[in-house]
C-alpha positions as CSV (number, residue, x, y, z in Angstrom):
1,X,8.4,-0.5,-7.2
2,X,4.8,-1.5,-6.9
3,X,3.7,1.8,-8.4
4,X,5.9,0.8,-11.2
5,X,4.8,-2.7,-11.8
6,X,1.0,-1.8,-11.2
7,X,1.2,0.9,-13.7
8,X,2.9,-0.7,-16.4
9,X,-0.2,-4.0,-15.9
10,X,-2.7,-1.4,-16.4
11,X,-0.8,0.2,-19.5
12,X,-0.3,-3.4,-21.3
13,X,-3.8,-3.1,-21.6
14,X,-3.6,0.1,-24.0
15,X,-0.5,-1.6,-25.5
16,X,-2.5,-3.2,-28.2
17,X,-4.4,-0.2,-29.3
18,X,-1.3,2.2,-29.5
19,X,0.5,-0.4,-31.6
20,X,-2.4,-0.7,-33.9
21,X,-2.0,3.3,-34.8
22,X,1.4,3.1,-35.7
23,X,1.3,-0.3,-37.3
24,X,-2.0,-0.6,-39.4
25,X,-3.2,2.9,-38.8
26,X,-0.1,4.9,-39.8
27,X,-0.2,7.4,-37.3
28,X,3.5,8.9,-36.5
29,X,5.3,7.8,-33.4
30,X,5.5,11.5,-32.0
31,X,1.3,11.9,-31.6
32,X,1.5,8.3,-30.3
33,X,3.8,9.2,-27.7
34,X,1.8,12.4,-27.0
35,X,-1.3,10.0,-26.5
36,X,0.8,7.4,-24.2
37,X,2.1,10.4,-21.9
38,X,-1.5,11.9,-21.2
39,X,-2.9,8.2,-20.3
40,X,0.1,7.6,-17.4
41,X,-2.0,10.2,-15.9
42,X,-5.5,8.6,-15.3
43,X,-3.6,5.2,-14.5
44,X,-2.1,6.9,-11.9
45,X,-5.2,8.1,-9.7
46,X,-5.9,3.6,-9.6
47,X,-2.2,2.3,-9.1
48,X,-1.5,4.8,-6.6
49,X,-4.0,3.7,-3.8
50,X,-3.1,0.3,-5.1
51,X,0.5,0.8,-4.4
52,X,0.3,2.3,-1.0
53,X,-1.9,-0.8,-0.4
54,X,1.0,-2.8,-0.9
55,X,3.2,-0.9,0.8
56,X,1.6,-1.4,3.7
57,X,1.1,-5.2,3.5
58,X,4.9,-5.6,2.9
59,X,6.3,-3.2,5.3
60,X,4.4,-3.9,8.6
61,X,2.8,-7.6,7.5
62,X,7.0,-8.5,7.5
63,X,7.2,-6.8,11.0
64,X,4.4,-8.7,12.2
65,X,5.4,-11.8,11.0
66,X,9.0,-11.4,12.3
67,X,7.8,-10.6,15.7
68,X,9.0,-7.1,15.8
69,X,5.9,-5.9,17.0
70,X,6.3,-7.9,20.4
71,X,9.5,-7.1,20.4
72,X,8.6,-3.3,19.9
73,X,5.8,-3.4,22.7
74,X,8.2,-5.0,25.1
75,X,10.4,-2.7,24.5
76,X,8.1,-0.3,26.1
77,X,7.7,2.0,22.5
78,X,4.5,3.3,21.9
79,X,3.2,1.8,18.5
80,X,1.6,5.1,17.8
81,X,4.9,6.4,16.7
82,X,5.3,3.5,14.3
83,X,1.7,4.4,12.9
84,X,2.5,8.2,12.7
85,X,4.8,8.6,9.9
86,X,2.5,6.1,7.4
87,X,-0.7,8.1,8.6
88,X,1.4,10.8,7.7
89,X,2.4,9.5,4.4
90,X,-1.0,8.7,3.9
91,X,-2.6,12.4,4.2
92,X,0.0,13.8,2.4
93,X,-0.6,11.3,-1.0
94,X,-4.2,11.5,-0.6
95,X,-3.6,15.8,-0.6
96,X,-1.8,15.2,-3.7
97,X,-4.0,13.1,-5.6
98,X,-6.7,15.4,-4.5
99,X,-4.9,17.7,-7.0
100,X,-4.0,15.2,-9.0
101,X,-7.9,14.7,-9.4
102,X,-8.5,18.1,-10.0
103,X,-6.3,19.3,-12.2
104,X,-3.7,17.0,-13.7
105,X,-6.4,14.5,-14.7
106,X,-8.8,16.6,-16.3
107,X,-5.8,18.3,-18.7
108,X,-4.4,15.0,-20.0
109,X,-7.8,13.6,-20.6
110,X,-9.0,17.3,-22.4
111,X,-5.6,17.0,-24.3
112,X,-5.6,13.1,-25.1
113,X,-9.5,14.0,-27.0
114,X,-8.1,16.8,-28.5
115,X,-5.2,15.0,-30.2
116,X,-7.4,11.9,-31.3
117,X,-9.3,14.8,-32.7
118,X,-6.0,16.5,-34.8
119,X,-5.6,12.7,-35.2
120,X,-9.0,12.3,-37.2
121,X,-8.2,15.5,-39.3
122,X,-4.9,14.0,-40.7
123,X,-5.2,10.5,-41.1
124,X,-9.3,10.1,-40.8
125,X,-8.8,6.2,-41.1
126,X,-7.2,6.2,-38.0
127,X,-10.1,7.2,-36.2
128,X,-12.3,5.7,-37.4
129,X,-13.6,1.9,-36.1
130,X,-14.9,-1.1,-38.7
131,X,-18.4,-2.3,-37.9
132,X,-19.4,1.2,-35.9
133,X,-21.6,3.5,-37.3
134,X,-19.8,7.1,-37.2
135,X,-21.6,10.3,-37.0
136,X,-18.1,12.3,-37.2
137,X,-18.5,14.4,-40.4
138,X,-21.6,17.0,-40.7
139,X,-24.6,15.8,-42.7
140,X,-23.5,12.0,-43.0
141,X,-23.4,8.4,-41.2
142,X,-20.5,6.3,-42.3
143,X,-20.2,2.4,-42.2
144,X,-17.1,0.7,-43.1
145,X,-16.6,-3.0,-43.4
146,X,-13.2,-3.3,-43.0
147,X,-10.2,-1.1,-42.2
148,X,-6.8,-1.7,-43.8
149,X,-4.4,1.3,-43.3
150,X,-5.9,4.3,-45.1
151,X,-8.0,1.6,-47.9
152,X,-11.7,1.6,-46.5
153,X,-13.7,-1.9,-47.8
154,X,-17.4,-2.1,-48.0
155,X,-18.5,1.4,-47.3
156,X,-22.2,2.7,-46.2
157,X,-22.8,6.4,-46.2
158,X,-26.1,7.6,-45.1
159,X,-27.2,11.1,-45.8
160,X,-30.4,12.1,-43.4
161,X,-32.6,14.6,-44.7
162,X,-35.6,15.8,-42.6
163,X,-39.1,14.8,-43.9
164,X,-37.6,13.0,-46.9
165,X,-35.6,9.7,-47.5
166,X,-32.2,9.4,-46.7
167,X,-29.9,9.1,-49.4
168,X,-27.4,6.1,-49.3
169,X,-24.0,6.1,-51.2
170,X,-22.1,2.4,-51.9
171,X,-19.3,1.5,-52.5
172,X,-16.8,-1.6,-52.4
173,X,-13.6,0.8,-51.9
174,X,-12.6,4.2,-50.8
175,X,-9.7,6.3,-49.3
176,X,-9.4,9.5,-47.2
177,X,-7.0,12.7,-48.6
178,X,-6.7,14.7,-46.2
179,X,-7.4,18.4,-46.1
180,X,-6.1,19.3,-42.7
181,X,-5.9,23.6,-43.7
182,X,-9.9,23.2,-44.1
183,X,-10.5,21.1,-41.3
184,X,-12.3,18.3,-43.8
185,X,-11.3,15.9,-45.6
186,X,-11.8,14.2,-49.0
187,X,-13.0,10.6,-49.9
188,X,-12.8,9.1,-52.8
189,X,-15.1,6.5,-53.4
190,X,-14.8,3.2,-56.1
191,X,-17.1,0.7,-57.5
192,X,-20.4,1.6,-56.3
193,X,-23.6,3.3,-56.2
194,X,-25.3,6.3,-55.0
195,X,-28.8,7.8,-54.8
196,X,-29.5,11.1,-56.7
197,X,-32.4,13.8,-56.4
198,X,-34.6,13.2,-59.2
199,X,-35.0,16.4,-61.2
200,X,-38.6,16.1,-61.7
201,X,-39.4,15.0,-58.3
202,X,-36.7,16.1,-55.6
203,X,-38.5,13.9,-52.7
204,X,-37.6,10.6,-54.8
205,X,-34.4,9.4,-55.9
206,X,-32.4,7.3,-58.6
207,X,-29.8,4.6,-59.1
208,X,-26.3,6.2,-60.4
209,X,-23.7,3.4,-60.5
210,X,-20.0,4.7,-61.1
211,X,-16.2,4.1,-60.9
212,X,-14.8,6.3,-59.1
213,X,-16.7,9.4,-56.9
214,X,-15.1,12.1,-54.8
215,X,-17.2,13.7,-52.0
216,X,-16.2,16.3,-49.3
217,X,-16.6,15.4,-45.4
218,X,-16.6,18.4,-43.5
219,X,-15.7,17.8,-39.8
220,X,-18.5,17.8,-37.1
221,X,-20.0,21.7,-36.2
222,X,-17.9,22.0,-32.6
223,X,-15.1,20.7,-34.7
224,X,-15.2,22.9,-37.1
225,X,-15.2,25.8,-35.3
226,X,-12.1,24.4,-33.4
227,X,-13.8,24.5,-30.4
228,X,-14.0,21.1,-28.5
229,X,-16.6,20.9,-25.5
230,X,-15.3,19.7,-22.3
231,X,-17.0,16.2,-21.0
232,X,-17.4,15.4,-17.2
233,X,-14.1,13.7,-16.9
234,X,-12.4,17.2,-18.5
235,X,-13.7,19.7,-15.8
236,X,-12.3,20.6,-12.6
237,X,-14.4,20.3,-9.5
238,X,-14.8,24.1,-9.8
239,X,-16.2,23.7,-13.1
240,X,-17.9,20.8,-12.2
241,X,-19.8,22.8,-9.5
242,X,-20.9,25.9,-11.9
243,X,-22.0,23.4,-14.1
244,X,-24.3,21.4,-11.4
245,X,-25.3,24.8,-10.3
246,X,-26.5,25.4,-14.0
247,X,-28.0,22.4,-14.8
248,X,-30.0,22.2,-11.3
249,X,-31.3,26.0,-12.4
250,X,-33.2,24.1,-15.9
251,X,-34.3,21.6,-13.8
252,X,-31.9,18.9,-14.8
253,X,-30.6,15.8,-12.5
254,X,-27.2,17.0,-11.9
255,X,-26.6,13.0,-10.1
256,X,-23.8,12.3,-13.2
257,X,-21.9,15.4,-12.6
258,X,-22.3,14.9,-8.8
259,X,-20.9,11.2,-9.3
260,X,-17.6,12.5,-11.0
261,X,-16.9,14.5,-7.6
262,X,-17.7,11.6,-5.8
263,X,-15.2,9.8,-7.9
264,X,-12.5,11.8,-7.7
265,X,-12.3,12.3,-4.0
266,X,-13.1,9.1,-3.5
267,X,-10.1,8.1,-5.8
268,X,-7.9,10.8,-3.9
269,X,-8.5,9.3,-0.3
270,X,-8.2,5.9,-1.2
271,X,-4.8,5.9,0.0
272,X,-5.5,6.8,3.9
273,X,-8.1,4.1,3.6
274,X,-6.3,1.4,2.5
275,X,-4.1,2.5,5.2
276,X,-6.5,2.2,7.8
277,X,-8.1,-1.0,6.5
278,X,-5.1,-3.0,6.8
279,X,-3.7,-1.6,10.1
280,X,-5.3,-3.3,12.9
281,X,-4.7,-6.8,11.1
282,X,-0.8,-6.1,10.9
283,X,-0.3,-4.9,14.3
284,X,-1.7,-8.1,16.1
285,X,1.2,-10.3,17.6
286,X,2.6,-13.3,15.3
287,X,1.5,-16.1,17.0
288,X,0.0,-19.2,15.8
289,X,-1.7,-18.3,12.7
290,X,-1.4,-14.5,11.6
291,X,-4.4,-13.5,10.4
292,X,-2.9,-10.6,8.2
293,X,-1.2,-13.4,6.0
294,X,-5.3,-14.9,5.3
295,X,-7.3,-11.9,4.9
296,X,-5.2,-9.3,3.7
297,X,-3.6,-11.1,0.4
298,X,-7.5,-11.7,-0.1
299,X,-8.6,-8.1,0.6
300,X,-5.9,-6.8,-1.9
301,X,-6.9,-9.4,-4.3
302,X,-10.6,-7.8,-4.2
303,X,-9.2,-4.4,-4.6
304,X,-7.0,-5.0,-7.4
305,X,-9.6,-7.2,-9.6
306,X,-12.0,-4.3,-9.2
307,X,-9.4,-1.8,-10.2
308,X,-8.1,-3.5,-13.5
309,X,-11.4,-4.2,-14.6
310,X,-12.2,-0.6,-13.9
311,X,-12.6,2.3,-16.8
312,X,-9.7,3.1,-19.6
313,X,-8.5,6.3,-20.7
């Protein structure tokens, strides 16, 4: 239950942006449910510790507070055998998010990029952001205002050009068609201006106001070739190895790609250290004050404020 309730917290968070696709951005419900399904995922690997946390607090915090622990060392019962099955629980979740870690996570991330990127191919506005400059499209910077559904208002488009100017197109509207077979798409432009090569003098340019302009936007070169390359949080810790082991061979600080081990290990046996952490407060007799009931509430209130405010998917 508190793997359920945790998760769904962190996923209200995401809630917002995934309505926005379908709503404003038009994106169908069946690549927004594809995107929804590889994030469940990465929340995992932060409720899971979380929940064993909790767990633990509810299940021997109410046996402490109840006195069943005197009762259970009276008894004559050794409380290792209490402890054994949760330290076995413990392992055995931390095994599995080890794998988790190592190969569920880095899929669904690879997967959620590449469907943002199939995203960006058929309904470019979708990906794109007002107010942020985006490098997306081979040989041009875009700037767009405002955003409203596929209609792009005040739009920047900067064309860089190596030892000479760069060229800047204006306009006050535009819209995307898609071209999804040629991996590019087309924008048509409206109400503006754009600077043109003079013919005499190729290194200056000229004002050319117009009504409506169509230009081609050819997708960026990796995507183009339809090959996507993997970022840390896409690799295995195999491939995260090779690729320390390459980088430390030109001389690079591999510390990032170390980091994401770290992280995922870390992540994995969280669980057998929350475990730990909480177990010698719950096991002292009820008596008087308990001191699980001050510091552990606190402690899991720590945790959890670190968690949530943690990365996103």
């Amino acid at each position: 239950m508190a793997l359920g309730v945790l998760t769904f917290v962190m996923i209200l968070g995401n809630l917002i942006k995934i309505a926005d696709l379908v709503i404003n951005k038009g994106v169908d419900i069946f690549t927004v449910s594809k995107l929804f399904l590889f994030m469940i995922p990465y929340l995992l690997t932060y409720t899971l510790p979380i929940a064993t946390l909790v767990a633990v607090l509810l299940a021997l915090g109410r046996l402490s507070g109840d006195n069943e622990i005197v009762a259970i060392r009276a008894s004559g019962i050794n409380l290792f055998t209490l402890i054994l099955p949760l330290l076995i629980i413990g392992v055995i979740l931390s095994l599995i998010l080890v794998i988790f870690n190592d190969r569920v996570i880095p899929y669904a991330h690879f997967a959620s990029r590449k469907t943002l990127i199939e995203v960006g191919v058929k309904n470019p506005a979708a990906a794109l952001e007002p107010g942020v400059f985006i490098n997306s499209f081979q040989n041009y910077v875009l700037f767009v205002y405002r955003i409203e559904g596929n209609k792009l208002i005040n739009i920047r488009i900067y064309e860089p050009r190596e030892g000479k100017p760069t060229r800047t197109i204006v306009a006050k509207y535009g819209e995307f068609i898609a071209l999804p077979e040629k991996n590019m798409v087309k924008l048509k432009l409206m109400d503006g201006s754009t600077d043109e090569p003079d013919p005499d003098n190729p290194e200056n340019f000229y004002k050319l106001n117009f009504r409506t302009y169509f230009m081609g936007l050819n997708l960026n070169q990796n995507q183009d070739k339809g090959e996507i390359e993997k970022k840390p949080k896409d690799m295995t810790i195999q491939e995260l190895l090779k690729e320390v082991r390459k980088i430390k061979r030109s001389g690079i600080d591999p510390t990032p790609l170390v980091t994401e081990i770290n992280e995922k290990l870390a992540l994995a046996f969280s669980c057998i250290v929350f475990f730990f952490s909480e177990r010698p407060w719950q096991l002292l007799p009820a008596g008087g004050k308990n001191p699980s009931t001050s510091a552990s509430p606190s402690w899991w209130s720590v945790l959890t404020i670190s968690f949530l405010s943690g990365p996103r998917p």
